[in-house]
C-alpha positions as CSV (number, residue, x, y, z in Angstrom):
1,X,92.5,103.4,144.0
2,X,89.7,106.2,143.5
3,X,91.3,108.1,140.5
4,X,91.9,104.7,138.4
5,X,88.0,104.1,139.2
6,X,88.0,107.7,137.8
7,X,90.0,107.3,135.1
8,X,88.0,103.9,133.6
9,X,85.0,105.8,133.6
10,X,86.5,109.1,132.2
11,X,87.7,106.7,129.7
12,X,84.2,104.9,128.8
13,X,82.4,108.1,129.0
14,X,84.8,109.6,126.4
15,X,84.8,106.5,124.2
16,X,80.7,106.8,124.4
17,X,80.5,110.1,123.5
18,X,82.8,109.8,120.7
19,X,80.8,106.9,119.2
20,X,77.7,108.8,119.8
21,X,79.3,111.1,117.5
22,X,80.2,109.0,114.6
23,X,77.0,107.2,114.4
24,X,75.3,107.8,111.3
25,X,71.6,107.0,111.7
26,X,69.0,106.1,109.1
27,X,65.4,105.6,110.5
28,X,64.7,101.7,110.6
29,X,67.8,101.2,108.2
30,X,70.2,99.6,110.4
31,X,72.1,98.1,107.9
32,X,72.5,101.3,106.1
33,X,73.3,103.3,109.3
34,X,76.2,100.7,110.3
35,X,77.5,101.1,106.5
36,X,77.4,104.9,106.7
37,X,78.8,104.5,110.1
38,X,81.7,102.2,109.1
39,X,82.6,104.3,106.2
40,X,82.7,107.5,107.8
41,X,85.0,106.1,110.6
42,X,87.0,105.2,107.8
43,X,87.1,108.6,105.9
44,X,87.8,110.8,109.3
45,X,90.0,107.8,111.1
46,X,93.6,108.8,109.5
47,X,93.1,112.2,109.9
48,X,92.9,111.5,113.7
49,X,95.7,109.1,113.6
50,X,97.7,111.1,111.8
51,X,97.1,114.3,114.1
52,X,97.1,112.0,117.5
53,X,100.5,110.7,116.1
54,X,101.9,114.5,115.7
55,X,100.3,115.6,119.5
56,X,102.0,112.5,121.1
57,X,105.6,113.0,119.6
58,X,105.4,116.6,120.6
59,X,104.5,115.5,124.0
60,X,107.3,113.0,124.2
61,X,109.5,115.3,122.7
62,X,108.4,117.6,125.2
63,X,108.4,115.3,128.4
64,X,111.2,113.1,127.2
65,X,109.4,109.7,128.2
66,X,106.8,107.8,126.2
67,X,103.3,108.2,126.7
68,X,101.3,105.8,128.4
69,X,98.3,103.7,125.8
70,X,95.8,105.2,128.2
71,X,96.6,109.0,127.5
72,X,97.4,108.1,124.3
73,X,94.0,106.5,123.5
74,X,92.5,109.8,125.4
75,X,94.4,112.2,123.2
76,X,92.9,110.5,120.0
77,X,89.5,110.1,121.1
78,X,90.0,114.2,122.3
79,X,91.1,114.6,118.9
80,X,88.4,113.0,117.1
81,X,86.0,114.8,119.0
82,X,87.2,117.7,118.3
83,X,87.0,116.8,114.3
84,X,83.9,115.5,114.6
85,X,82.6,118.9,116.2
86,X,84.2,120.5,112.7
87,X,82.9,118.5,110.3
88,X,79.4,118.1,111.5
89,X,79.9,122.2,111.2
90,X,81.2,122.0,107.9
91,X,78.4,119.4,106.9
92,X,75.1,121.4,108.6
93,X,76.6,124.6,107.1
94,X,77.1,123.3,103.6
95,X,73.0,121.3,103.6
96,X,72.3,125.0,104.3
97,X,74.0,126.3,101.8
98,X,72.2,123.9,99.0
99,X,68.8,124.5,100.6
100,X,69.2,128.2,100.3
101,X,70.1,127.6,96.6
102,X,66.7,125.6,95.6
């Protein structure tokens, strides 16, 4: 009973941290950072699916069962944490690129 008490908060603490990560803030513009928000979810969102979908065939391939929706859900918030890290990379490099150019 422990590790399912684990796993639900494993679970919210990822799902935090990736919506921590997708936020887009504007100071006292919360209309504007929910818009930005909602649109970057949806530029960045089928690059996740598409990758989770590829890592969860090849571990169903691999393991010759399906996948639980729990792992499943943990692979593509992994993922999109792991894209997120990239482009806010790409993005911080690039605004330092153009301020180097002024």
């Amino acid at each position: 009973m422990a590790t399912k008490g684990k796993e639900i908060i494993y679970f919210i603490l990822l799902t935090a941290i990736y919506l921590a990560c997708i936020f887009r803030y504007y100071p006292d513009q919360p209309l504007n950072s929910l818009q930005a928000t909602g649109l970057h979810l949806l530029d960045v969102s089928p690059y996740v699916i598409g990758l989770t979908i590829l890592i969860v065939s090849l571990f169903s391939k691999i393991s010759k069962e399906r996948l639980p929706w729990s792992n499943v859900a943990r692979i593509y918030l992994t993922v999109g944490l792991v894209i997120e890290f990239f482009y806010g990379l790409y993005n911080y490099l690039d605004m330092a690129g153009k301020s180097a150019n002024l």
